[in-house]
Structure formats: C-alpha cells, structure tokens
C-alpha positions as CSV (number, residue, x, y, z in Angstrom):
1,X,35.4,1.3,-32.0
2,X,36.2,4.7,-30.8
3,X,35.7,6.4,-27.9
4,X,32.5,8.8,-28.6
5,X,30.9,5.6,-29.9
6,X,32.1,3.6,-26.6
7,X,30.6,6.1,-23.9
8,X,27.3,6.1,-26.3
9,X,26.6,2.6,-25.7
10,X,27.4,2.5,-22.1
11,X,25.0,5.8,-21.9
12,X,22.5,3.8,-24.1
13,X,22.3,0.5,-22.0
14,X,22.2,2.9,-18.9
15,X,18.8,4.3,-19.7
16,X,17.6,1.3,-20.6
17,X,18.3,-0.4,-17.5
18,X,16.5,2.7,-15.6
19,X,13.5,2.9,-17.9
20,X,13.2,-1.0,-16.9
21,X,13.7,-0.2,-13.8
22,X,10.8,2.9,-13.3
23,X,8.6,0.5,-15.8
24,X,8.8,-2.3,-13.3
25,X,8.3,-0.7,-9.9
26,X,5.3,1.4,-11.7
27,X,3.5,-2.4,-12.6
28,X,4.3,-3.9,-9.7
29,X,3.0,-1.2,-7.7
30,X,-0.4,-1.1,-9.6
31,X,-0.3,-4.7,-9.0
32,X,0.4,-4.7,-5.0
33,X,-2.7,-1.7,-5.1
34,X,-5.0,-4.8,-6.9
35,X,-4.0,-6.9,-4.4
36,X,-4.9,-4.8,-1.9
37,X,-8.1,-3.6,-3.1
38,X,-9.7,-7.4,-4.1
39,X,-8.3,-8.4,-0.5
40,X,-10.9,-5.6,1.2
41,X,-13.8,-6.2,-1.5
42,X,-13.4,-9.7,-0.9
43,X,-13.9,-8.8,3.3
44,X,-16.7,-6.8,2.5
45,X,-18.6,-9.2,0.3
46,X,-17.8,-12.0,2.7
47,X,-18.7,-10.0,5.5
48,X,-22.7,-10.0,4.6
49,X,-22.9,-14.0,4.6
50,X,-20.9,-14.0,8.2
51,X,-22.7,-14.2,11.6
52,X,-22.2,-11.4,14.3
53,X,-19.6,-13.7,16.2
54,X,-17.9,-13.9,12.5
55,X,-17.7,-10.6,11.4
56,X,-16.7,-9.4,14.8
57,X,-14.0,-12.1,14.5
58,X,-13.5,-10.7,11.1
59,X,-12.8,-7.1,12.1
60,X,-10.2,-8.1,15.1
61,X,-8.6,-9.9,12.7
62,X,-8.7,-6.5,10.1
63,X,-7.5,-4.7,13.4
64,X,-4.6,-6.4,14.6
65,X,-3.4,-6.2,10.3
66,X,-3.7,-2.3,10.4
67,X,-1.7,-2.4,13.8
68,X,1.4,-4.9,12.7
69,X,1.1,-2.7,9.4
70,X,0.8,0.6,11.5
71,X,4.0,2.5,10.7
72,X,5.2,0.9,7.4
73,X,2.3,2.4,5.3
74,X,1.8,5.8,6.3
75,X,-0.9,6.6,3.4
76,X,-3.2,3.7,4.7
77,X,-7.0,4.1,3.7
78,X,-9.2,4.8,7.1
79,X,-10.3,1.8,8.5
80,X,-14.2,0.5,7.0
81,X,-16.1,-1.7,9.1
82,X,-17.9,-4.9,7.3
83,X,-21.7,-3.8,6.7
84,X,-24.7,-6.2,7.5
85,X,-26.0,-5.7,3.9
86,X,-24.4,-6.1,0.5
C-alpha cells in the first residue's frame, strides 16, 4: 500500500466519522425538540380537565422547571399559562 493511498483512507474514515457525528447530533436534537414540545401539549391538553387548585399546582410545578432550567437554555420559549378551555 503506498503512502498517497494510506493518508486517503485515514482522510476517508475521518469524514465519515464527522458526517456521523453532525448526522447524529442533528436527530437527536430534532428528537429532544419532540420531546419537549409533546411534554407542553400534553400540559395544555391536561390542563382543561384539571380543577383551579390543579392547574395552579400545575403551573408552580411548570415554574420552579423554567427556574432549575433558567440559565442552561438561553433560547427558552416564553412561558404559556394552561387555559380553562381546550
């Protein structure tokens, strides 16, 4: 095997450990945003079946998440309160 050929296949498996790399964080970041998104339309939808004690309950509970969050998400969505009505 000669040399040319040598640095070619290390150059080779390179970029296809970085293309597997970008590929992965890209699907497991649109994964984490569907996570996050059923986990607040799941709030919302349970939150017009709760009583007022509930979803007052609820929304502490939402509060005190955004605050131990606060900081390590800097591009958080503005906080929604649960409506009365679906």
């Amino acid at each position: 095997m000669n040399q040319a050929l040598k640095w070619k296949l290390i150059a080779g498996f390179i970029l296809v450990f970085v293309a597997g790399g970008i590929s992965g964080a890209f699907l497991g970041g649109l994964y984490a945003r569907h996570l996050f998104f059923g986990f607040a339309e799941a709030h919302r939808q349970m939150a017009a079946n709760l009583t007022d004690e509930q979803r007052q309950k609820l929304q502490q509970i939402e509060e005190r998440h955004r605050r131990w969050h606060h900081g390590r998400f800097p591009h958080e969505l503005p906080a929604e309160s649960p409506s009365a009505t679906p």
